[in-house]
N, C-alpha and C positions, 0 to 999 in steps of 0.2 A: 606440054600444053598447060597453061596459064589455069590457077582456079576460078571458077568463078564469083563474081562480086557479089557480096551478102551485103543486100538490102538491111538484114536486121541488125548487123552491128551498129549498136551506139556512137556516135560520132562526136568527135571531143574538137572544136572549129576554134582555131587562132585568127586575131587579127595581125594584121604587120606589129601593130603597138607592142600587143603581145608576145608575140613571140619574140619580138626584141628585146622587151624584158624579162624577159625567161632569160633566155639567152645570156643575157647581161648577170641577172642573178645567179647562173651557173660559172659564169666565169668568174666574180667576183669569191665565189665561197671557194673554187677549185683553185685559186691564182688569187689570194689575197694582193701577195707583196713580193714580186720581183726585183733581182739585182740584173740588169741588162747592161750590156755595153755594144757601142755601134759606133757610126760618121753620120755627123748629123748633115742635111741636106733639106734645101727649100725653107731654111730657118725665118719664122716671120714674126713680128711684134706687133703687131697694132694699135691703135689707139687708148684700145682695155686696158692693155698693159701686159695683157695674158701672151703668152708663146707658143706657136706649135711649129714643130717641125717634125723632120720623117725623120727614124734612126736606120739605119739599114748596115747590110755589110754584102759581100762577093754573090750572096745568093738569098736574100730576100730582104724586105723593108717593112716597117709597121709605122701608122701615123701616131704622133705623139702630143699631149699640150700639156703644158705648164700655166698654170692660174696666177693669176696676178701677184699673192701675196708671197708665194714660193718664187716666183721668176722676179721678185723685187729683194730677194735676199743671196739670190748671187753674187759671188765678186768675181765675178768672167763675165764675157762677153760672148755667148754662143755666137759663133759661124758655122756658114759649111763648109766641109772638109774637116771639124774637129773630132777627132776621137774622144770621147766621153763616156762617162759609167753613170745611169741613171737606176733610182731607186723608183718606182713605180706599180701604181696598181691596175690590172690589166682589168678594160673595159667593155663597153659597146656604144656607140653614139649612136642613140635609138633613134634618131631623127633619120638617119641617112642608111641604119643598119652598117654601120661601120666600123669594126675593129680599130682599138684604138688602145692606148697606153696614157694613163696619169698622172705625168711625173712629181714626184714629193721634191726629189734630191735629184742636184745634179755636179757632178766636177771631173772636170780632165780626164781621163784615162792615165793612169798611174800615179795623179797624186795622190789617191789610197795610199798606198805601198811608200809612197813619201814620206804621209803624212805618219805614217807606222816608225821609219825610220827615225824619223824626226823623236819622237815620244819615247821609244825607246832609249837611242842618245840621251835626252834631254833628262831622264826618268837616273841613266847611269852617270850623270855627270854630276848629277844633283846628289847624288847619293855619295858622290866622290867627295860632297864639300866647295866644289868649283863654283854652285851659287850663292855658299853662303854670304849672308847681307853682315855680318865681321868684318868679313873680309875686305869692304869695297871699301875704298879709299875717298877722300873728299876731294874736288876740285880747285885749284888754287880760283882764290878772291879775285887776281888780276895775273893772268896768263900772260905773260910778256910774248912769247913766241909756242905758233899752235901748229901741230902737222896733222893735214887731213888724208889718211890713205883712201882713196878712191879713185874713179875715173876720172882720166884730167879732161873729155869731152864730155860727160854728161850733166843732165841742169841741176844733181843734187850740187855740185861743185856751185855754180853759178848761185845758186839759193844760198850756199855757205857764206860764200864771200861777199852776195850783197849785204845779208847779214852783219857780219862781220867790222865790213866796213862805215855802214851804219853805223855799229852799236857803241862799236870802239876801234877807234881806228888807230890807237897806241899799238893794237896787237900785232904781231908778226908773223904771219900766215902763209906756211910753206904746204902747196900740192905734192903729196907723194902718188904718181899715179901710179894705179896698178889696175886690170884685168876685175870686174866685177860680174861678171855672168863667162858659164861655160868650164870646162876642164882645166884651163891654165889660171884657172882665180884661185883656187885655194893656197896651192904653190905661194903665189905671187903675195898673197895676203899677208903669210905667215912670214914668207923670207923680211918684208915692209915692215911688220912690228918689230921682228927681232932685230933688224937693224936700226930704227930709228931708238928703241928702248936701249939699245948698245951704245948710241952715239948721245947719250943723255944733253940733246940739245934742245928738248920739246920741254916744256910744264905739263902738256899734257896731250892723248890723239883723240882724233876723231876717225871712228869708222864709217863711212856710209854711204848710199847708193840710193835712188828711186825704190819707185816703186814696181813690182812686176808678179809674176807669177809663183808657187811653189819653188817651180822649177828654176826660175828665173833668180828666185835668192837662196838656191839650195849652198851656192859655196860660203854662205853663211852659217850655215847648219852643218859644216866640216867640223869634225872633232878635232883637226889639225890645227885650225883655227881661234878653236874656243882656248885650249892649251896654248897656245900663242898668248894671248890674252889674259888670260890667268898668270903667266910665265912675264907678262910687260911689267917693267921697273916704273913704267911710266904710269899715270891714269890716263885710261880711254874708258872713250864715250863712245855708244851705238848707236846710230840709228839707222836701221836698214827696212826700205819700203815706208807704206803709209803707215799711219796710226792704230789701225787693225791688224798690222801682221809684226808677228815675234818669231824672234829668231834665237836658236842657240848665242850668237853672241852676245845681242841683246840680254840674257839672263848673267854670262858670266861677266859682262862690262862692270866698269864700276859705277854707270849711269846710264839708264835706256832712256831714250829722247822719243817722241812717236813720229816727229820727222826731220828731215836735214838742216829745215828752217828752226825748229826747235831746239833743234843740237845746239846750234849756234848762237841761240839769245841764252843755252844753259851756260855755253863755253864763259863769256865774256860780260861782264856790267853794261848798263845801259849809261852809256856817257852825259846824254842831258839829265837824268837822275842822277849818277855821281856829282855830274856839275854843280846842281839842283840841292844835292847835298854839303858838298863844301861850301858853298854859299851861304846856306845856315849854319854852316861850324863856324866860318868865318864871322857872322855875323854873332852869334852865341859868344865867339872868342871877345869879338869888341865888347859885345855888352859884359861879359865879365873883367874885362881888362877896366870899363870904367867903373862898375861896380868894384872893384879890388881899390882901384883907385879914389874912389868915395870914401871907402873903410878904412883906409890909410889915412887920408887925409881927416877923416874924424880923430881917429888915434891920436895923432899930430894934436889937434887942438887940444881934447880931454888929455895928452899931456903935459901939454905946456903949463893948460891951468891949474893940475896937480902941480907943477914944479911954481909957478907963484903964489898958491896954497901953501907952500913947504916955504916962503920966507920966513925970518926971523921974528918980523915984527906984527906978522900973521898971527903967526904960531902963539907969540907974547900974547896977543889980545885976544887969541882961543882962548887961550889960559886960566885970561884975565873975565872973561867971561864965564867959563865953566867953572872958578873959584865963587864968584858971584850966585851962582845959580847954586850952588850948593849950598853957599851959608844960606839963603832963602829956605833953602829946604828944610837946613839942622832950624833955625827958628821956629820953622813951623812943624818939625815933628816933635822940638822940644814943650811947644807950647801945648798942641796936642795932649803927649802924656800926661804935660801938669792937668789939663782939665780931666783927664780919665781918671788917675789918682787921688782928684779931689771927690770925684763924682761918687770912687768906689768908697770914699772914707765918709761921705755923709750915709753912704746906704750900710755900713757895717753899724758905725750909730747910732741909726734908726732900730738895726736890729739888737742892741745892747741895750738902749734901752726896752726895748720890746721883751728882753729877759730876765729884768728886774724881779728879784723875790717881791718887792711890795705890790709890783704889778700883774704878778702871779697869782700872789695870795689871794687878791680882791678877785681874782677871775675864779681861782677853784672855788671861794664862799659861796658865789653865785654859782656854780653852778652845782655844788653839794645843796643849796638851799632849792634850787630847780627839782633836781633829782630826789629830795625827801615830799615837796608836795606831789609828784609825779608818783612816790611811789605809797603816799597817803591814800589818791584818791583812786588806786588801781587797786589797791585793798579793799578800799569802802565798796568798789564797784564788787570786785570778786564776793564779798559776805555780802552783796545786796543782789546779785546772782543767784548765790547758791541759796538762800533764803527762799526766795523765790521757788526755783528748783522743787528744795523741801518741802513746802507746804503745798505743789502740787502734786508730788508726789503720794504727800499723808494723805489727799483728799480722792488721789485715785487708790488708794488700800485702804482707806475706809470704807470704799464704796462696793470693794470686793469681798470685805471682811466677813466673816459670820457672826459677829456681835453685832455688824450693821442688819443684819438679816434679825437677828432676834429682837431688834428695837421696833421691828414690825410686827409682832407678836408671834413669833416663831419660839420652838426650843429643840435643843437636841437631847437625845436620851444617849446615855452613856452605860452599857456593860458594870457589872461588878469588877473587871477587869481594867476597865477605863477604854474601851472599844466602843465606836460608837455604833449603837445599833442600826443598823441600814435598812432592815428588812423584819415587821412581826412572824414570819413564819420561823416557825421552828423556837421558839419564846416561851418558856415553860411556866405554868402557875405558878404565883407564888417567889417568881423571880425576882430580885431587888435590882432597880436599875435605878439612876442619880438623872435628871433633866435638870437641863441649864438653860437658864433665862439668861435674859437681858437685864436684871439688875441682882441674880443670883441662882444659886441653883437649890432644889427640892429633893428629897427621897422619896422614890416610888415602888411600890410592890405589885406583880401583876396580878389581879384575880379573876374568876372566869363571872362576873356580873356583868 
């Protein structure tokens, strides 16, 4: 028996919204990021540009989309019926509550495991030296005769050859057909180089094929292959698939092309440029052939007229002219130093006489007669100086004098000793002292009156 329903439990109420986001947020933290693989089915594109379809397998299906900017970096083309490995993160389409998957990544079902293949080879080849860029050879300037191994039905051939034909049609363009998809291409590839490189009748190959799947250009990515090519006497040139897909040959070629039409404008010159070019060689050649021929023909002249310069009676009246021009010269250089000579012998004169004893003489009188009043009246000055000097002198020690003092009615009293007395204390009666005037001096005795 069933318990019964408790009114008081708390009640915790979802909307649809909700719970579908719940839902959703549960799946997302448990299943970030899935690797899944399935057959895709009901595959649709739309206008958006976005993709969904169902991935499914023997016993269940999940709905799928791919957003626009992910399903626009594929290089496949989903269908149904394709087996595929999708990297995704598992959702919920809250609108409809519907489980769903959102695909990031998508490709083939085993090109993983190709593409694995692929990197490892290419990882040991490269390590062998097989890609080194030493090694790769240049393409001749003008390939006289070219062999393309390839399909002889498929349109990379037809792109070659229109090409080809185009660019330069001098060249001589042998199809070597051989197998390019599937188990008997690799085979086929290698036996094709090693023969054409043995029959040394190419300048140089072309390998190449469309464009297609991993799988589609794996016998490209044969190590049989690459060695084949590294092993050719010949230069070859690669271009296998579009512009985005590389392939083992491709690195050990001596030239990757990114397509077949490419290959073919690398193989051969462009003939209305060639043309385009001898034309101005040609043209460059004339104009120097006339230019060469101007400069000769100058030469010619400037020697002819050196050779009637070198007549006889040329030469004579050079001669007779350069004899001319030099006695001009000798005249005027002889006339020249006469006037220098003359010139130097009046100034030597001037100064001989300028050294003349009697003309001496008269200068020293004058100037001993200079020099005696100069030093008369620098004496008169000196004793009318010190004069001067002196008598102010004697009238400032006069003025300090103590005879000047006594002429004002002063005297000094002089000691028995000749000390002059400075002070009556201590002066004993009866003492003899001398005072000195101003116009002589007295004897004095002290007494107590």
């Amino acid at each position: 028996m069933s318990a019964p329903f408790d009114d008081t439990t708390p009640r915790h109420v979802l909307t649809p919204s909700s719970l579908n986001r719940l839902v959703r947020d549960l799946l997302g933290d448990a299943l970030p990021q899935v690797w899944i693989e399935g057959e895709l089915s009901n595959v649709a594109k739309p206008a958006s540009g976005h993709l969904y379809f169902t991935l499914k397998d023997s016993g269940a299906q999940v709905r799928c989309a791919m957003f626009k900017m992910k399903a626009s970096a594929l290089r496949f083309r989903p269908v149904d019926g394709m087996q595929v490995l999708l990297r995704a993160k598992v959702g919920l389409y809250e609108p409809r509550g519907e489980f769903q998957l959102v695909a990031e990544y998508m490709e083939p079902a085993g090109e993983g495991a190709l593409q694995r293949e692929f990197e490892q080879l290419k990882a040991r080849l490269d390590a062998e030296g097989l890609f080194d860029p030493a090694r790769k050879r240049a393409l001749p300037v003008y390939a006289r005769r070219i062999g393309v191994i390839t399909s002889a039905t498929g349109a990379a051939i037809r792109d070659v050859l229109s090409v080809l034909a185009r660019r330069w049609p001098l060249a001589e363009v042998e199809v070597l057909p051989v197998p390019v998809q599937g188990r008997e291409a690799p085979p086929a590839i290698v036996a094709m180089l090693r023969k054409a490189s043995a029959s040394a009748r190419y300048d140089v190959l072309l390998l190449t094929r469309g464009g297609g799947s991993l799988e589609d250009l794996w016998a490209f990515n044969e190590e049989a292959v690459a060695r084949a090519i590294h092993a050719s006497a010949v230069p070859v040139v690669s271009a296998v698939g579009h512009e985005i897909d590389f392939s083992i040959a491709d690195f050990v070629a001596d030239l990757r092309a990114p397509t077949p039409s490419a290959a073919a404008e690398l193989l051969v010159p462009d003939a209305v440029a060639v043309d385009r070019h001898l034309r101005q060689l040609q043209q460059r050649l004339a104009t120097l052939q006339q230019r060469q021929l101007q400069a000769h023909s100058q030469r010619v002249d400037h020697l002819l007229a050196r050779l009637q310069a070198q007549r006889p009676q040329a030469r004579l009246q050079r001669d007779r002219e350069r004899l001319q021009h030099l006695q001009r010269r000798l005249i005027a250089v002889l006339r020249e130093q006469g006037q220098r000579r003359h010139t130097r012998l009046e100034r030597l004169h001037a100064r001989l006489l300028a050294q003349h004893p009697r003309a001496r003489l008269s200068l020293l009188a004058r100037r001993l007669a200079e020099q005696d009043q100069r030093l008369r009246r620098a004496i008169t000055h000196i004793l009318e100086r010190r004069q001067t000097t002196l008598r102010h002198a004697g009238h400032a020690l006069h003025a300090v004098s103590p005879l000047a003092t006594l002429e004002r009615g002063y005297a000094i009293l002089f000691e028995a000793d000749g000390q002059v007395l400075r002070s009556a204390r201590g002066v004993a009666v009866d003492t003899r002292l001398r005072a000195r005037l101003a116009d002589g001096e007295l004897p004095l005795r002290v007494s107590d009156d």
